[in-house]
Residue, then its C-alpha position, 0 to 999 in steps of 0.5 A: x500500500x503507497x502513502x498518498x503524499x509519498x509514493x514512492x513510501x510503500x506501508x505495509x500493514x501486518x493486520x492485512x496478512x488476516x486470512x478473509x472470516x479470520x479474527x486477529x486481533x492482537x495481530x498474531x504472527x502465524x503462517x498466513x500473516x507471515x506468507x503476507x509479509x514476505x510477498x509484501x516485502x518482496x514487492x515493495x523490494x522489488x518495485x523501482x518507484x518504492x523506496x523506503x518501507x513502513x512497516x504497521x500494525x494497522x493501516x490507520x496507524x492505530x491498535x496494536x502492532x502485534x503481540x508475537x508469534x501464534x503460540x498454537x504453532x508451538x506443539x513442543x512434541x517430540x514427534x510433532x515439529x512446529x509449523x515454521x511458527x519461528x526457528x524452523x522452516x516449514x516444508x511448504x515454503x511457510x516463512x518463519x520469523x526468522x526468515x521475516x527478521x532476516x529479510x527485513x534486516x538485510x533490506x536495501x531499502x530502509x524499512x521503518x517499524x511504526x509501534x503503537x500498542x502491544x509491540x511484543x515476542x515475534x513482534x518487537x523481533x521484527x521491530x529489530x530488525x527494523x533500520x528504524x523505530x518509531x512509536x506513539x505514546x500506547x506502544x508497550x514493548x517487550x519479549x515475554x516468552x519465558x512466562x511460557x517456558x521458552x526464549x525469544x526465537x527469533x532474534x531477541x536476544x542477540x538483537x536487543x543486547x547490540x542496540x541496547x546493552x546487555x543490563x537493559x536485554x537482561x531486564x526486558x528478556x529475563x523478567x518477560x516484561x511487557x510494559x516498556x513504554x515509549x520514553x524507556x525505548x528512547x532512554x535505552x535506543x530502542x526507540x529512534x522518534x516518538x510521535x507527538x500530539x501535533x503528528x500520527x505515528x504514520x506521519x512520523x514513519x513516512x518522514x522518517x521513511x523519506x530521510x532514510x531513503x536518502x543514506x548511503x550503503x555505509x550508513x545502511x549498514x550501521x543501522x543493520x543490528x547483525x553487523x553490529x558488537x555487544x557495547x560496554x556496560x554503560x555502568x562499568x560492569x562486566x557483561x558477564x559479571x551483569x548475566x551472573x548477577x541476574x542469575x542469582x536471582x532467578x529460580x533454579x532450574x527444577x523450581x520453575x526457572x529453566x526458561x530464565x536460566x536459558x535466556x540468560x545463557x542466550x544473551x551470554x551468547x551474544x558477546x561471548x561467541x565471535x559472530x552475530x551468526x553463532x549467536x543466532x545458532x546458539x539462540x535457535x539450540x537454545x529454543x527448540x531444545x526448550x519446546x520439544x524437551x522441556x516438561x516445564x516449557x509444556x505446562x507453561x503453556x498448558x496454563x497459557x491456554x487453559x486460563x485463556x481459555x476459562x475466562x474467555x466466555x466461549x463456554x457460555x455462547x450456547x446458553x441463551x439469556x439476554x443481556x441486563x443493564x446491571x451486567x453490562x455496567x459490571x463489565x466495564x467496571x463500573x458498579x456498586x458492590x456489597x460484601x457480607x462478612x468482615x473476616x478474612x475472606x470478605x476483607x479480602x474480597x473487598x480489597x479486590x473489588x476496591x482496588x480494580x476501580x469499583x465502588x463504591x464497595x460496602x463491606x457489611x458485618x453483625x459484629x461491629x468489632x470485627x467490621x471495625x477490624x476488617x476496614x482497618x486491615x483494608x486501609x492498612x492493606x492500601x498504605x502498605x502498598x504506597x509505602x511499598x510504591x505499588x501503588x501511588x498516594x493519589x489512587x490510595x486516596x481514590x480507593x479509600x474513599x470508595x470503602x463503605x462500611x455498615x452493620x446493617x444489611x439494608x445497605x446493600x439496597x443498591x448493589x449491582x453485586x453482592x459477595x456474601x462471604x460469611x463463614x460455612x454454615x448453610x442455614x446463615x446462608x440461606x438466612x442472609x439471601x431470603x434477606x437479599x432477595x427482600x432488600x436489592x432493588x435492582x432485580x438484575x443484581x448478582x447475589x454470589x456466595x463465596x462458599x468453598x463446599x456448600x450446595x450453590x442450588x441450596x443457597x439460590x433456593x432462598x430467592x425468588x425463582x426470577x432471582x435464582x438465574x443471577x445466584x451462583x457461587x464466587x469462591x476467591x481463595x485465601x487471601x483474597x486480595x493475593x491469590x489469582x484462582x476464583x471458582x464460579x460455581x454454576x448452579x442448575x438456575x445459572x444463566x449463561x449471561x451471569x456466568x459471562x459476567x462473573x468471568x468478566x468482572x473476575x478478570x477486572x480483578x486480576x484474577x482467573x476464573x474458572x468455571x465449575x460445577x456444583x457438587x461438595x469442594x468443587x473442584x480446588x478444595x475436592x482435590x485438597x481434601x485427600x491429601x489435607x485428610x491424611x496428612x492430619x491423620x499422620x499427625x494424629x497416629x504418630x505425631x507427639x510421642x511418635x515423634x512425627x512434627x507438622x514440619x516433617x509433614x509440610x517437608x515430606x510433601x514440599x519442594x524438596x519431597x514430593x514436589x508441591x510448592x508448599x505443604x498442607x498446614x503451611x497452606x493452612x497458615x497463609x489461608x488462615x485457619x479461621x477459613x472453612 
């Protein structure tokens, strides 16, 4: 595609490479989009009026530039290859990443990366391999692939430590960040230009695609990262003394840590081997050892799916139910949420609700001490986290304000969403809806419990039958405001709308939903119980005289013994043992 006031500037949008009926919108690089770019490059290469390539997310200049390679080409099998997806060629003449990488950074004709949004993994690789870089104040850099047991594949770590050193590859590629911003590219030489409020990034691109167009061979080459060596440490430090620093930091190998270590010994290869071509051999072993042996590689990516897949709300597309105003407002964060209990849980529960935005929140509790305790452990919760600089005064402020307090039920009237969280007993249960069902105005408004094994069909029994499509089960895990997993228990009344909101607003609170049926424990807890039962039992039968400590037991089933992160009394410490 030509720029209408420079012609001879051929722009190139990768989300055109989308197969016709195909969605793709975080403008994934998979086998169709990557077949698009290589005949688009060639043709623009090979055209004599063009001279200079933009390269784009979108052909407006707009969204997001693209968030990497298709992590479904990824099988990791031993009797499976991946389909050309980065490192291996395709049989069938599929491109890899690589091959994209390489023909962009061996263009003879400067080719422009335009950044805006997500610019990540396979996408910030061919950003590279750019001549140049420019991007707007949305685009969030950086190469992620070790939170999915893997190393960047296509160049990132060999790239990225020449143009910026190897301290700031280290932080981008180690720690799997996905947020650089638009003023770390310019600090660290990612960056070449930021579009302003006064010019679009595509402005900004095709002036410097123009530019560009005009510098010899030899200064075309300066701006080729494989031509170029790993500076110096601007700070003194030895490279390799930086890769032993940051080593020490990251898990062993057995504890989660083996695609961290193996990014490090990539970059080591970017200045320890004597050629850009030895580095990208060492990268490309490195890779595709990881994805066809690596166990751990595999689970990350199981998880990858899996949690994309639970909150997604696809499950729910064959259960008809119309939207309701409550629920779309939910959606968008926004809303009036009411907690029942001031315990452990429910402050717990409040806190996350309070801190993605939502309010005002009302935490409600018969006992006035403990209502008082509980709104005193959420500001003192929220301070913490100032004075950790997790959080900025401001926001603090913001959130504190949206805490509501009462002993009085009836101040839930107004709520869009309920969470009752009192402690595991039925009969209250069904005591505190019959009360709800009386009280909410809105009836759209979501009634949850938080029960961790009680019957969600007994508890909706308390409502209104026009109610009970809105009354499922929300089961946070303890501590609420830190543990990620919520079970939302569908219950035989359950609309498929409901269970869509439930999945939207637990992803609001930066948490992971995923939903279960209505049968004792649902799924978490019905899987602790066997080994929690008999871990107590060996307490019981050989602890005191026997000789037999909670620490042999916590050990026996730990890390270093069966394996599990955390032994079961120890869970029951971090949870509290207040908790049913």
């Amino acid at each position: 595609m030509s720029n209408d006031s420079s012609p001879n500037v051929s722009i190139i949008a990768i989300s055109n490479g989308t197969p016709p009926g195909k969605t793709n919108p975080v403008n994934a690089l998979g086998a169709h989009v990557r077949q698009y770019l290589q005949k688009s490059l060639n043709d623009s290469l090979s055209d004599p009026k063009v001279t200079a390539i933009v390269l784009v997310g979108r052909p407006d200049g707009k969204g997001i530039f693209s968030a990497g390679a298709d992590i479904k080409e990824f099988s990791g099998s031993d009797d499976e290859s991946p389909t050309g997806g980065v490192t291996t060629s395709d049989p069938d003449g599929i491109p890899t990443l690589n091959d994209l990488a390489h023909l962009i950074e061996k263009s003879p004709k400067p080719i422009i990366a335009a950044l805006t949004g997500a610019t990540l993994g396979g996408g910030m690789e061919l950003a590279l391999a750019a001549q140049y870089r420019v991007a707007d104040n949305t685009m969030k850099y950086g190469l992620p692939e070790v939170k999915i047991g893997l190393i960047p594949g296509a160049g990132g770590t060999q790239r990225l430590p020449r143009l910026c050193g190897v301290r700031h590859a280290l932080d981008v590629i180690v720690r799997g960040k996905i947020n650089g911003t638009a003023s770390e590219g310019l600090k660290f030489g990612f960056l070449d230009g930021v579009a302003s409020e006064e010019e679009g990034i595509l402005e900004v691109a095709v002036r410097w695609a123009n530019w560009a167009s005009t510098l010899s061979p030899e200064k075309m080459d300066s701006r080729r990262l494989c031509f170029k060596a790993v500076p110096n440490d601007e700070e003194g430090m030895d490279n390799s003394d930086l890769c032993d620093l940051v080593l020490q930091s990251v898990p062993p190998k057995d504890m989660g840590g083996e695609s961290a270590h193996a990014t490090i010994e990539a970059i080591r290869a970017s200045f320890e081997l004597p050629s850009f071509q030895q580095g990208m051999e060492a990268e490309k072993n490195i890779f595709n050892d990881l994805l066809y042996h690596s166990l751990a590689g595999r689970a990350y990516r199981h998880i990858f799916f899996a949690e994309r897949s639970s909150s997604s709300g696809r499950q729910f597309s064959t259960m008809k139910s119309a939207p309701t105003i409550v629920g779309s407002r939910l959606k968008k964060g926004k809303g009036a949420i009411g907690v029942i209990g001031a315990g452990t849980m429910g402050r717990g529960i409040a806190i996350s609700f309070l801190r993605a935005g939502f309010g005002p929140v009302t935490l409600v509790d018969v006992n006035p001490k403990g209502l008082d305790a509980g709104i005193k452990y959420i500001q003192a919760t929220i301070h913490g986290e100032v004075k950790k600089g997790r959080t900025p005064g401001y926001k603090a402020k913001g959130i504190l304000n949206n805490i509501k307090s009462s002993s009085d039920i009836s101040y839930l009237a107004d709520c869009d969403l309920v969470v009752e969280a009192v402690f595991e007993n039925l009969e209250v249960k069904k005591e505190i809806f019959t009360k709800l069902n009386n009280l909410v105005v809105k009836k759209d408004a979501l009634l949850l419990s938080n029960t961790s094994t009680l019957d969600v069909d007994a508890i909706a029994s308390s409502l209104a039958p026009e109610r009970r499509q809105y009354c499922a089960g929300m089961h946070f895990f303890s501590p609420a405001h830190i543990m990620k997993l919520v079970e939302v228990v569908r219950g035989k009344a359950t609309s498929g709308a409901t269970l869509e909101i439930i999945c939207a607003v637990t992803k609001r609170i930066k948490k992971v939903p995923v939903v279960v049926g209505n049968c004792d424990g649902f799924v978490g807890n019905r899987m602790m119980y066997p080994y929690t039962s008999e871990s107590a039992l060996l307490l019981a039968d050989y602890g005191g005289k026997g000789g037999l400590t909670i620490s042999d037991v916590d050990n026996a089933l730990g890390r270093k013994g069966h394996g599990m992160a955390i032994g079961p009394f120890l869970v029951s410490d971090v949870a509290g043992n207040d908790i049913g």
